[in-house]
LUMKOL-825401 format. One record per residue (C-alpha): residue in three letters; y, x, z. Coordinates in steps of 0.001 Angstrom, whole numbers, m for minus. Each point is the difference from the previous one (the first is absolute). Last residue first. Layout:
# LUMKOL-825401
{"ALA" {Y X Z}}
...
//
This chain:
# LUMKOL-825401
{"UNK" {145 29939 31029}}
{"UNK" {m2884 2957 401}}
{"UNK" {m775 m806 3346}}
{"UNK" {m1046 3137 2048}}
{"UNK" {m2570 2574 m657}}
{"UNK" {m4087 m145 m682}}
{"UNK" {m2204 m2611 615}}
{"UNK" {m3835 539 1445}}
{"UNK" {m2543 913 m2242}}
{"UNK" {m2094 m3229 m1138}}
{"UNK" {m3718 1011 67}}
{"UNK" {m1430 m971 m3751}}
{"UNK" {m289 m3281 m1368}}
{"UNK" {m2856 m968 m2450}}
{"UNK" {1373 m3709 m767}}
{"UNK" {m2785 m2806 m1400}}
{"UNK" {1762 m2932 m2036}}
{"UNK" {m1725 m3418 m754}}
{"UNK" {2078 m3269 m1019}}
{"UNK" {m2152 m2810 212}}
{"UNK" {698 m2439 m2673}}
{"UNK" {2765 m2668 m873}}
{"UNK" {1318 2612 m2030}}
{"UNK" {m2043 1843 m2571}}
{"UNK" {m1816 2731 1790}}
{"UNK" {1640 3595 855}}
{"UNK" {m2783 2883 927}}
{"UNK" {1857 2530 2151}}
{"UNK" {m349 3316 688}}
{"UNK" {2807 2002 2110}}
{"UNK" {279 3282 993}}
{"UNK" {2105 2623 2263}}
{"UNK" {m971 3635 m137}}
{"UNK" {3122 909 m1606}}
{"UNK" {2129 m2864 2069}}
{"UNK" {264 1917 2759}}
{"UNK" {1994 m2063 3022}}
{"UNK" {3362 m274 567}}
{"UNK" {m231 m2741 2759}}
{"UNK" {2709 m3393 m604}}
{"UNK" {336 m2152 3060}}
{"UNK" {2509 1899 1255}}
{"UNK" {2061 m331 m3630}}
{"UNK" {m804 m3764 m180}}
{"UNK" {1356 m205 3846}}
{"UNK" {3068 1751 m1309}}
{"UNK" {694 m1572 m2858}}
{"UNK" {6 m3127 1745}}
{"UNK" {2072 1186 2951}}
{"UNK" {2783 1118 m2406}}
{"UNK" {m333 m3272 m2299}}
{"UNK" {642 m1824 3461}}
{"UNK" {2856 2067 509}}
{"UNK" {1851 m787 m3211}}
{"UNK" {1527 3508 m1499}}
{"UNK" {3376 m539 m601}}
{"UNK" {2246 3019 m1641}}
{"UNK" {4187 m1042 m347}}
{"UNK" {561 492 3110}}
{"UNK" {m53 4011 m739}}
{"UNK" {2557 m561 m2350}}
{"UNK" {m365 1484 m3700}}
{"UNK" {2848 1910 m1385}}
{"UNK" {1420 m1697 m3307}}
{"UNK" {m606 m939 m3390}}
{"UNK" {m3437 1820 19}}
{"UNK" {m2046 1586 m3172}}
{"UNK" {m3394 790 273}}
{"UNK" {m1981 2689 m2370}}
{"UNK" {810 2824 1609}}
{"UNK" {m1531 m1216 3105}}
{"UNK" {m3293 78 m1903}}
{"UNK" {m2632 m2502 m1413}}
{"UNK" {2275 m3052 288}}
{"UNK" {m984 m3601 1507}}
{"UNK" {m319 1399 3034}}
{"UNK" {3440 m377 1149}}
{"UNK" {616 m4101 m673}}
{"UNK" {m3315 m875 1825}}
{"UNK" {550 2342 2808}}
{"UNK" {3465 m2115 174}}
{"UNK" {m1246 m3393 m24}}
{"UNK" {m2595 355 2396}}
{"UNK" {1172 m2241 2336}}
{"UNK" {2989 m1492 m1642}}
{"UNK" {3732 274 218}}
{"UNK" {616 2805 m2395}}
{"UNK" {3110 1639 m1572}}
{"UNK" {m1292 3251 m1437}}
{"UNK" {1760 m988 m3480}}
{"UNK" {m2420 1877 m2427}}
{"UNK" {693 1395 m3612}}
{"UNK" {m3507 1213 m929}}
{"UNK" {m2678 2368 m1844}}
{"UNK" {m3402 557 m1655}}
{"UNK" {m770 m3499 1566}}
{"UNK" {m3404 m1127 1801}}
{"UNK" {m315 m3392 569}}
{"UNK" {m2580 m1730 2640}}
{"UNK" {3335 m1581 1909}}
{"UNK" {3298 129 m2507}}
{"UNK" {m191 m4074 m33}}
{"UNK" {972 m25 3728}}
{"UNK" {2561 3160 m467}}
{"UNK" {1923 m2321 m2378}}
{"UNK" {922 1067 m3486}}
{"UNK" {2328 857 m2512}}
{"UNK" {523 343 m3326}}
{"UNK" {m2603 m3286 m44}}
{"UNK" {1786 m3181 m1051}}
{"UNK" {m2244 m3037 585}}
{"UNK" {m2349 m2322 m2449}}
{"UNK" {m1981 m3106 484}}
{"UNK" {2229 m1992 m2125}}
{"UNK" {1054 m3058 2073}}
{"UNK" {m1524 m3405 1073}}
{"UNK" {194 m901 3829}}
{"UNK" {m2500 m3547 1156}}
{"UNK" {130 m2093 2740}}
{"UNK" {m2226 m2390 2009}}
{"UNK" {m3258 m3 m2145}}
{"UNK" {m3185 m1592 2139}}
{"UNK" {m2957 1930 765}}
{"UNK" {m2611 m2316 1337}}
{"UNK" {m1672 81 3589}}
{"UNK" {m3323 m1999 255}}
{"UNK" {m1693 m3355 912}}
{"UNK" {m129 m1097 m3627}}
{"UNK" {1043 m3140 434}}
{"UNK" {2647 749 3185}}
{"UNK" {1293 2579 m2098}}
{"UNK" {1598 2636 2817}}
{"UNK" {3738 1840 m1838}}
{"UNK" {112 3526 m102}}
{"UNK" {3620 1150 m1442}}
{"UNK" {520 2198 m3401}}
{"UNK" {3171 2283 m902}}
{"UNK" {m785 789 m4088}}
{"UNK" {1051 3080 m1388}}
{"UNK" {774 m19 m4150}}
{"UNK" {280 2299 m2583}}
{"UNK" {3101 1236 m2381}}
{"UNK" {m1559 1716 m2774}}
{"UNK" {m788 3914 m251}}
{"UNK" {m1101 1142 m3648}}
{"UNK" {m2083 3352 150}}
{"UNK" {131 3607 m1438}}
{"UNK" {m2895 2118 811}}
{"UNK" {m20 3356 1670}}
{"UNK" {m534 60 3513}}
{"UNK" {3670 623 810}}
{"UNK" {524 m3620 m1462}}
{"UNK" {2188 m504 m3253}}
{"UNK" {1596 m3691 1640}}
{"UNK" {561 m2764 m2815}}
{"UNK" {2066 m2394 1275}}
{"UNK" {m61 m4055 m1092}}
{"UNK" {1923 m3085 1156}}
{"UNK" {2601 m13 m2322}}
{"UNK" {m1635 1116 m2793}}
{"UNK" {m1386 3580 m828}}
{"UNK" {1425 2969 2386}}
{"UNK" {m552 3592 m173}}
{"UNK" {m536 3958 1143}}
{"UNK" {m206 m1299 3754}}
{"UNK" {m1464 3213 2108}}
{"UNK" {m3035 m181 2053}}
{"UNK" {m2177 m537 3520}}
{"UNK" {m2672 m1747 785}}
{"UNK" {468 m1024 3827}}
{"UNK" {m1540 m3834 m599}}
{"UNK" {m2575 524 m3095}}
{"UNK" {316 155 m3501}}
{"UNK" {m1765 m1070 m2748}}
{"UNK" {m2937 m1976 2075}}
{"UNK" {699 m3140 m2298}}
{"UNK" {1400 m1640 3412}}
{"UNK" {1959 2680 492}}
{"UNK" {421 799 3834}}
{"UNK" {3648 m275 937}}
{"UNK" {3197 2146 933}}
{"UNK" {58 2304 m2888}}
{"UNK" {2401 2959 470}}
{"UNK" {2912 877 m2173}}
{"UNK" {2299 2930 m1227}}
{"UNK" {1883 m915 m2582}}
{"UNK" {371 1046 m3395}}
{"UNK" {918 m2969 m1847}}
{"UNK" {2195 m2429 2430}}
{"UNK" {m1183 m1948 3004}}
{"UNK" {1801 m2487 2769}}
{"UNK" {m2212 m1990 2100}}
{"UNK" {1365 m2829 2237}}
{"UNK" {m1821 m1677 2061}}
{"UNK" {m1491 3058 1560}}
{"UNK" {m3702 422 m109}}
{"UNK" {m2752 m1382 2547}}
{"UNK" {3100 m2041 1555}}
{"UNK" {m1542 m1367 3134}}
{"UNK" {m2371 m2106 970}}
{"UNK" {2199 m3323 351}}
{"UNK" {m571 m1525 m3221}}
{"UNK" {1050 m3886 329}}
{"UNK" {m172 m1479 m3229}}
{"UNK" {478 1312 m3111}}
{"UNK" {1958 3406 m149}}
{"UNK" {655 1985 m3511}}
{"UNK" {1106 3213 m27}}
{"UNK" {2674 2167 m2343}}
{"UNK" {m368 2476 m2650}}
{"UNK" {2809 1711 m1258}}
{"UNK" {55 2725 m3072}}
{"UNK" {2846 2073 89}}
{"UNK" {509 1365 m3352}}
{"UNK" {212 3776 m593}}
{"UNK" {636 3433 1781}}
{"UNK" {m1183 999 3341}}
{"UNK" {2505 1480 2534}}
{"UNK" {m74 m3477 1442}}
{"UNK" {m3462 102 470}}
{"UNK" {m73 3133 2257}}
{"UNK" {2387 m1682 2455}}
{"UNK" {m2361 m3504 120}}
{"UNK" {m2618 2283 1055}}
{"UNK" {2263 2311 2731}}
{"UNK" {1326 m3239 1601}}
{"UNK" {m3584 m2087 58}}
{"UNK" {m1691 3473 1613}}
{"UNK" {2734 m245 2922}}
{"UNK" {m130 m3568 311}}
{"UNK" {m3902 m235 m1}}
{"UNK" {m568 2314 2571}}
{"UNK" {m1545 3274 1815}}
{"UNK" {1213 2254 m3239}}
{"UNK" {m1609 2001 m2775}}
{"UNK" {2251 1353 m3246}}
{"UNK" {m2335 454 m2886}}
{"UNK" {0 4148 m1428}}
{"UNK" {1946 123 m3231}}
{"UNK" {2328 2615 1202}}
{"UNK" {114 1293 3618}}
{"UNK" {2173 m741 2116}}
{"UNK" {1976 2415 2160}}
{"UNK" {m1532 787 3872}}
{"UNK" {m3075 1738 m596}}
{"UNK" {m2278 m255 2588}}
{"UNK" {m816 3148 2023}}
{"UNK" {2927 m720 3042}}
{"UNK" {m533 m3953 m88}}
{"UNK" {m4225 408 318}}
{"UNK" {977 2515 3489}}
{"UNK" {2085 m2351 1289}}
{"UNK" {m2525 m3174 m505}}
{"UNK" {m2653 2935 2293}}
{"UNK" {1698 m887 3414}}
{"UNK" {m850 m3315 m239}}
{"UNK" {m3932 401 368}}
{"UNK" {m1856 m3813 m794}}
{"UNK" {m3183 1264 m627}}
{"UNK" {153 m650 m3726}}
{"UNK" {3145 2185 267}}
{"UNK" {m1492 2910 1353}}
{"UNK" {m2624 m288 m2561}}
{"UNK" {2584 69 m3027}}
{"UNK" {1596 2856 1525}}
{"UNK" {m3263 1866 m427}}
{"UNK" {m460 m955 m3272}}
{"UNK" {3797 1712 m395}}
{"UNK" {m1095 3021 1401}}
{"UNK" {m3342 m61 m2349}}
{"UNK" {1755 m877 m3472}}
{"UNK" {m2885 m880 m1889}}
{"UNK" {720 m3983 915}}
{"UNK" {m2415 m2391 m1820}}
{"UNK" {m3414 1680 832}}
{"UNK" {367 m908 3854}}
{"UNK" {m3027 778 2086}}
{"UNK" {m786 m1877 2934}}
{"UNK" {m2584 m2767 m1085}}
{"UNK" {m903 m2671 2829}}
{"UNK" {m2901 m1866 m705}}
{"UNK" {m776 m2675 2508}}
{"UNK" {m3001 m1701 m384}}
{"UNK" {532 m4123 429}}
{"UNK" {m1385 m2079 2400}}
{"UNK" {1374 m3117 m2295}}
{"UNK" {m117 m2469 3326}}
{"UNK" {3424 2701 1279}}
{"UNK" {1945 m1636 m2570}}
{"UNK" {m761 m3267 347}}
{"UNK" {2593 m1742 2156}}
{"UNK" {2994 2149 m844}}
{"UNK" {2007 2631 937}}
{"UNK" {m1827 2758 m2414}}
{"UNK" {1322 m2602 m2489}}
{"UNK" {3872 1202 1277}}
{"UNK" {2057 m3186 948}}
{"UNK" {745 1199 3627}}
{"UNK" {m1558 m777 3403}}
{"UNK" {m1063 m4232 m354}}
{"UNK" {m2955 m505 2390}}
{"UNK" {2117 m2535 2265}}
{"UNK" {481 m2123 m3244}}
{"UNK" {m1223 1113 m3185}}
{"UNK" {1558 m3171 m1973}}
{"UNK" {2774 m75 1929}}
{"UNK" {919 3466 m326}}
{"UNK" {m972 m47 m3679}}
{"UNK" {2221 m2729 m861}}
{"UNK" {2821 1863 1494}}
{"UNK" {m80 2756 m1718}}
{"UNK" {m544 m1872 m3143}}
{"UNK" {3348 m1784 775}}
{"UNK" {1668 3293 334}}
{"UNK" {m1154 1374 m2585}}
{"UNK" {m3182 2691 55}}
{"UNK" {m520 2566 m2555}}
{"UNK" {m3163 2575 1224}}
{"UNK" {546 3371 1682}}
{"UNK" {1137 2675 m2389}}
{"UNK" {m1903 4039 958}}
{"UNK" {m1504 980 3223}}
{"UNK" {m2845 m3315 m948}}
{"UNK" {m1890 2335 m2334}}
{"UNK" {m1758 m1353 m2303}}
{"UNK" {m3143 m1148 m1402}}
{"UNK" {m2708 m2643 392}}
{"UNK" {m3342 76 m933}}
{"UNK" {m2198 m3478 605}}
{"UNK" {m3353 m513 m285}}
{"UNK" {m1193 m4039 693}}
{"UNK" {m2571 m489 2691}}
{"UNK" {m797 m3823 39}}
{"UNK" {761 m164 m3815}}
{"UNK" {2815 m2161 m1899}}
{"UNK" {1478 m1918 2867}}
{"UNK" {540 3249 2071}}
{"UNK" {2194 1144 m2557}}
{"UNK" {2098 m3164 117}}
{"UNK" {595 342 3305}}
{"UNK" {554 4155 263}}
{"UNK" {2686 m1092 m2330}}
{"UNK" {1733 m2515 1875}}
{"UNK" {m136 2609 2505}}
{"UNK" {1691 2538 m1857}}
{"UNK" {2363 m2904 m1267}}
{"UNK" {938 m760 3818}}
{"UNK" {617 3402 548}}
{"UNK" {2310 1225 m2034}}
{"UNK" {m849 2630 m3160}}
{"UNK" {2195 2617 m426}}
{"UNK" {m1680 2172 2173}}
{"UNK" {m3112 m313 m2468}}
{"UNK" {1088 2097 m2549}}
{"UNK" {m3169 m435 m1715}}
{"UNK" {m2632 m3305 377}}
{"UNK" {m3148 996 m1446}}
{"UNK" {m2635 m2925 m306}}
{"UNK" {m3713 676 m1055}}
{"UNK" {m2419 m1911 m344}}
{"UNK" {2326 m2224 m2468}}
{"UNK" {m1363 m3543 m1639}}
{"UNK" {1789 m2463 2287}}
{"UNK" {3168 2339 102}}
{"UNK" {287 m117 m3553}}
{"UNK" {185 m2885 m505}}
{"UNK" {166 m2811 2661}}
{"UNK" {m335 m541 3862}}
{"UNK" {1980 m2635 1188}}
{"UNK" {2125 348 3207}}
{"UNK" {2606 m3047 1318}}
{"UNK" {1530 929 3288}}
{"UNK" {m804 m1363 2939}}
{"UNK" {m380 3158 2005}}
{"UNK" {2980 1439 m1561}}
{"UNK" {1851 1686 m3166}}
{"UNK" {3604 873 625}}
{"UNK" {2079 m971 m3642}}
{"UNK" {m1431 288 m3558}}
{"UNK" {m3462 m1574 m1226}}
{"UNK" {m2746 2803 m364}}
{"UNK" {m2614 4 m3096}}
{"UNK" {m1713 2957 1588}}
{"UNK" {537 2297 m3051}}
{"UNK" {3556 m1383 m369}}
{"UNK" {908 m284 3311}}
{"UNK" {m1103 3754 439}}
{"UNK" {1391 915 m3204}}
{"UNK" {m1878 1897 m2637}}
{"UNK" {m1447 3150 m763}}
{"UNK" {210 3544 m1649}}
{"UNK" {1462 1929 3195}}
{"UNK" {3415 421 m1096}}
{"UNK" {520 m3844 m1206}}
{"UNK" {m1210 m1071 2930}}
{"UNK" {2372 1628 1775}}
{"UNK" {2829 m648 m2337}}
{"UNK" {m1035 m3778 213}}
{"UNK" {18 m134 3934}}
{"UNK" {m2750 m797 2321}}
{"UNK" {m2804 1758 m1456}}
{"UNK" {m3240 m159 m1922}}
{"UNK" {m3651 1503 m1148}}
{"UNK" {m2219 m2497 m831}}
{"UNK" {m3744 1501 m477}}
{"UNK" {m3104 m1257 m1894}}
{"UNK" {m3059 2341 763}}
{"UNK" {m1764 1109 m3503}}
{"UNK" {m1276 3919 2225}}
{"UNK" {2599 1266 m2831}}
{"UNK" {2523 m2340 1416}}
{"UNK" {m30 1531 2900}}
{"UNK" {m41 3222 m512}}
{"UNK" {3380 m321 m2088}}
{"UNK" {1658 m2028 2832}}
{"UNK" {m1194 2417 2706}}
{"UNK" {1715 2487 m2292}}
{"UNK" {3434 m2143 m295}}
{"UNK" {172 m935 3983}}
{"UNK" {m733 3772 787}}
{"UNK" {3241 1284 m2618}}
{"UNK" {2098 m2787 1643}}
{"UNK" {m515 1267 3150}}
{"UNK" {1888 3083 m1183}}
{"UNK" {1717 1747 3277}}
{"UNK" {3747 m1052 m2079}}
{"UNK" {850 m1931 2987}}
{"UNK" {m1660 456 3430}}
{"UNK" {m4142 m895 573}}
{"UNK" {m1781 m3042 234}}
{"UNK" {m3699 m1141 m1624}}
{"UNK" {m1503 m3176 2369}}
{"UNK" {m3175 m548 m1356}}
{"UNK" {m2891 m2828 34}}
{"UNK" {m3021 1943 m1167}}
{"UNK" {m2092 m1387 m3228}}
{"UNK" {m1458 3189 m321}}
{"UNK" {2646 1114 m3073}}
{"UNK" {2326 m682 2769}}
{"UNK" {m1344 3019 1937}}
{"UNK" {m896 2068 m2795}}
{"UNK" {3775 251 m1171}}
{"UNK" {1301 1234 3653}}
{"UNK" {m3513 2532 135}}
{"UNK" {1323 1254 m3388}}
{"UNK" {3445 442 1054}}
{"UNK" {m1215 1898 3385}}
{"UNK" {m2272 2032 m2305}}
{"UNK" {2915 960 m2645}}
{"UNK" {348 m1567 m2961}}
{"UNK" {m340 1270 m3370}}
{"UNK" {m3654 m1366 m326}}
{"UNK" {1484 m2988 605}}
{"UNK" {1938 m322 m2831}}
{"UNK" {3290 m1685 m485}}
{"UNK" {1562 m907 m3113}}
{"UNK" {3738 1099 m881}}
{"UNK" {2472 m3134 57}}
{"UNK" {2039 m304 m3040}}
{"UNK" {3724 m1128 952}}
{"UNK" {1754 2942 m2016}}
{"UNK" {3739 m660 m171}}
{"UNK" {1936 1654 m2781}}
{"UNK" {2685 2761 589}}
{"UNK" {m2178 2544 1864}}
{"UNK" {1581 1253 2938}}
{"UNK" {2426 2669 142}}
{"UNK" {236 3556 1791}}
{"UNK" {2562 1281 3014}}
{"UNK" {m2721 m462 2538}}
{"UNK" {1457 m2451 1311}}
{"UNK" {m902 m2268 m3380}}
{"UNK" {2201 m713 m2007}}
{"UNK" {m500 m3408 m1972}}
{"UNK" {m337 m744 m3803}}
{"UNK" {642 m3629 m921}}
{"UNK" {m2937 m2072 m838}}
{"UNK" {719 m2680 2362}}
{"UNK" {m906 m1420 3371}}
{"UNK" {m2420 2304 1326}}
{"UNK" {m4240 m330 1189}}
{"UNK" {m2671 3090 m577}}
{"UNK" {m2760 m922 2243}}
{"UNK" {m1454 2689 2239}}
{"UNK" {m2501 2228 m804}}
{"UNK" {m2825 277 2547}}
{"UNK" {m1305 2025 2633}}
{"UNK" {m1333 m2163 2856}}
{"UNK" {m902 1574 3473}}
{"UNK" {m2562 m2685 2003}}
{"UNK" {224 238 3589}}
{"UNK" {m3200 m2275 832}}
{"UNK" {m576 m2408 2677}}
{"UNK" {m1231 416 2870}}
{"UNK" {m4085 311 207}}
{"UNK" {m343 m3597 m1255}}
{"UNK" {2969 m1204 420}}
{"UNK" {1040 m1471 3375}}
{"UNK" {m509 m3717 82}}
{"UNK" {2501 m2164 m594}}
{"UNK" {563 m3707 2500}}
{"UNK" {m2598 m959 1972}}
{"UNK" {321 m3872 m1499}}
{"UNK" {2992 m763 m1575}}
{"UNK" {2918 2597 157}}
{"UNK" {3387 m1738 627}}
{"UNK" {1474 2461 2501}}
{"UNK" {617 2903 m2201}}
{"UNK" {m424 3353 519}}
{"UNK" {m2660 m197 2175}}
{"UNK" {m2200 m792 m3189}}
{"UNK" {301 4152 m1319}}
{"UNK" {m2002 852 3454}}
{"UNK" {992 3505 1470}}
{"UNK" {2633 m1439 2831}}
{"UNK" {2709 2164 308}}
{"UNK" {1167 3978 612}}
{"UNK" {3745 860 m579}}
{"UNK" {968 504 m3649}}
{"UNK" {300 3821 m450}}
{"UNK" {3399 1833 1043}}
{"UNK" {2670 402 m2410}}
{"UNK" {608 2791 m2567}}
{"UNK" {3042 2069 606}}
{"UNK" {1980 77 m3243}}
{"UNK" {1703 2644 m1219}}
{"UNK" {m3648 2315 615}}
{"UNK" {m1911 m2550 m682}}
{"UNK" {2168 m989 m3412}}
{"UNK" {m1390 2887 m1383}}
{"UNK" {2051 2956 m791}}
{"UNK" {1981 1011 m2670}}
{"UNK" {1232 m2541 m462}}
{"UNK" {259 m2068 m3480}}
{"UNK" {3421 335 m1626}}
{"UNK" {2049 m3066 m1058}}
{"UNK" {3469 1105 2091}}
{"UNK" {1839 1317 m3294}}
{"UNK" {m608 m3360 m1695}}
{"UNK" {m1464 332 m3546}}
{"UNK" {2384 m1839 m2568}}
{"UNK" {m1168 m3220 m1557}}
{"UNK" {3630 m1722 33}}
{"UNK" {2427 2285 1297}}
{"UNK" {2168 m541 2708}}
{"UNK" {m1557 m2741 2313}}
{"UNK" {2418 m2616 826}}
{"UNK" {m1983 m2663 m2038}}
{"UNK" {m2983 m194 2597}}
{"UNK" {2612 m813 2664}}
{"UNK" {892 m3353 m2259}}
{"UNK" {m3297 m840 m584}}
{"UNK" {m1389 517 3997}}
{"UNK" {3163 m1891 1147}}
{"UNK" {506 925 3621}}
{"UNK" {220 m2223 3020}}
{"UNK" {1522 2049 3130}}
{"UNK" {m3189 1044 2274}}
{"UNK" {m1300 m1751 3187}}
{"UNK" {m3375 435 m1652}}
{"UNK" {m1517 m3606 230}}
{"UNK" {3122 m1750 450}}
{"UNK" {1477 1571 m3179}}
{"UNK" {3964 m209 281}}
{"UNK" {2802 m1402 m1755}}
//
């Protein structure tokens, strides 16, 4: 059977891993060359030339659409340590020929400003003034380390801030909540009609920080910019990502719910696509140095492949190591893959099979949130699937099962530290019905799934690898995605570091247009200008007041070299 994406035979990505000789055994082609990747790899022309406004981008913009930052906007270079994230506690090689320490370390060094460079500083002042910001850059370039300073300042000046993101991991990375959770979101395409209340803590927040942001679709982008704009007439919001990297989840029926429900204006379900993006007039902030990769030839790969460049996926197959390396999690593009090499793993385990399955009520069309069937035994890998409602655990905390009490009962040693008791839980499917009496919409329960919240976690999708950093991987190169595969690669400092079951196909890279032209226009809109004589005083009131900030801005100089990615 054949792949009708590639054209190639099918291959079995578990069964191909096993042929390797010797388990853990450094592969006589994992060198680093000698030379940079511009010499092996001719680097591509700059984006052609385009309009300079960030709101041309997308047809929806209300209004005049975004202004150009003031001055352009700023090319901030982060340094920062990068979250320590693995499976186990098993020691792992490292190219380099040494090991990795044997217990995780999820502590999270804290930032100071006054070890940040003047382009960081002037990104940090910025939404300390109450600026609406825009902070991009490629994987591993540490806008997490800005979002986590800005945090600190802010709450020192007593403002309240919600920091969130689409997906539990996410959040989970970045200190915060959901989106839907924060913004009290139902599930399915949000629209013009749609029900939006305003409650805690969104109601008391001036300041809202929405990270990894390309995961987010547009409907709920604008259903947030809604509810916002309900709170305060000019709301501050920061949002974070970089939209190069995994576009948002859409089914098929959600697919087509937001073509009808965007009509003739519907382009693509990225929020930069939607109606109220360009209304933010956000400042751009693109930062350009990577602090997660060391390895400069294969940072420069990296870029190439952000940009889309084919001709580099040869260069990552020849450097990567091609046996697997022990202990590291195995990464693939889907479910079936990852499901094969979990359920493997815990049949090596020994012990009782404990067996959980759901519950259904009604009619619950939504999906499975976790699989009807979950199988566990002591010493398994597992990943929690739902927000606690005691605030124990969150959805994307990770751990290892070390018990079970009851029936009904697991008790999951978290990678955080404390030991907890999972129970099953229960999702509710809910339909809007009009009450004539009350002359409003009601929720009304149509379905309900019951299960315990928990999934095996050997291995692991490249959609819930996004925002991780791991000392080292096992990686099927198999993508179908935009971004999927400059996702999957950057998740490792070095080349050494990476694992791949097989050569990577060129066809197997997608870079979405539209996300090219964005980046592009954000990049010509962008000035490197000198931040070291740059200032910014501002006098903050308590919301509901007059927000007052005076800039001293110096000449811009003009911009400098090509698109970095």
């Amino acid at each position: 059977m054949s792949d009708a994406r590639s054209g190639h035979p099918e291959k079995d990505p578990v069964r191909d891993f096993r042929r390797f000789s010797r388990i853990g055994a450094p592969s006589t082609r994992n060198r680093h060359a000698s030379e940079p990747p511009h010499r092996a790899i001719a680097h591509r022309a700059p984006f052609d030339a385009g309009p300079s406004r960030i709101g041309a981008a997308s047809p929806h913009g209300i209004g005049r659409g975004a202004k150009a930052p003031p001055r352009g906007a700023h090319l901030a270079v982060v340094r920062t340590p990068v979250p320590f994230w693995r499976y186990d506690g098993t020691a792992v090689p490292r190219g380099d020929g040494g090991t990795m320490a044997p217990e995780p370390d999820n502590t999270r060094d804290e930032p100071e400003t006054d070890a940040a460079d003047p382009c960081q500083r002037a990104a940090i002042e910025a939404i300390v003034a109450g600026e609406n910001v825009f902070l991009t850059g490629g994987a591993g370039c540490g806008k997490s380390f800005v979002i986590q300073e800005a945090r600190r300042r802010l709450k020192e000046l007593r403002r309240n801030v919600v920091v969130c993101a689409p997906t539990g991991i996410a959040a989970v990375n970045v200190g915060g909540t959901t989106v839907h959770r924060a913004f009290h979101l139902g599930i399915g395409v949000l629209g013009r009609d749609s029900r939006l209340r305003v409650r805690e803590p969104v109601s008391e927040a001036d300041v809202v920080v929405i990270d990894e942001v390309s995961m987010l679709r547009c409907d709920v982008f604008d259903a947030v910019t809604a509810i916002l704009r309900k709170v305060r007439p000019r709301p501050q919001l920061v949002v974070v990502g970089d939209f190069s990297q995994l576009p948002p989840v859409t089914a098929g029926n959600d697919l087509d719910a937001l073509r009808d429900e965007y009509g003739l204006l519907w382009r693509g379900p990225f929020a930069f696509q939607g109606r109220t993006w360009a209304s933010w007039d956000f400042h751009p902030f693109v930062l350009t140095q990577c602090h997660r990769q060391q390895d400069a030839a294969f940072l420069d790969a990296l870029t190439n492949l952000r940009k889309g460049d084919r001709a580099t996926c040869r260069w990552i197959w020849e450097q990567a190591r091609h046996d697997p390396i022990p202990g590291a999690p195995f990464v693939a593009a889907t479910n079936r893959v990852v499901d094969r090499v979990n359920q493997e793993r815990l049949a090596a385990l020994t012990g009782q099979e404990h067996v959980y399955r759901s519950e259904r009520s009604g009619e619950f069309g939504c999906g499975n949130p976790v699989d009807e069937t979950v199988v566990l035994k002591r010493g398994a890998r597992v990943v929690c699937c739902k927000n606690d409602p005691q605030d124990r655990f969150v959805n994307g905390s990770c751990g290892e099962v070390v018990g079970f009490s009851g029936s009904k009962t697991v008790r999951v040693r978290l990678d955080s530290g404390p030991t907890v008791a999972v129970e099953p839980v229960t999702w509710s499917a809910v339909d809007y019905e009009y009450d004539e009496d009350e002359g409003e919409l009601r929720e009304v329960e149509r379905g309900t799934f019951t299960q315990i919240p928990l999934r095996l976690a050997w291995a692991m999708t490249i959609h819930k690898t996004q925002g991780l950093t791991l000392d080292a991987m096992n990686l099927d190169p198999v993508c179908f995605e935009n971004g999927q595969l400059y996702v999957a690669l950057s998740r490792v400092r070095s080349v050494g570091d990476l694992a791949l079951t097989q050569p990577v196909d060129p066809l197997w890279l997608k870079v979405d247009p539209e996300v090219r032209a964005f980046h592009r226009q954000v990049w010509e809109t962008s000035q490197a200008w000198d931040t070291a004589e740059h200032t910014v005083k501002t006098e903050w009131r308590p919301k509901g007041r007059r927000r007052v900030c005076a800039r001293v801005r110096p000449k811009p100089k003009p911009r400098r070299g090509p698109f970095p990615g």
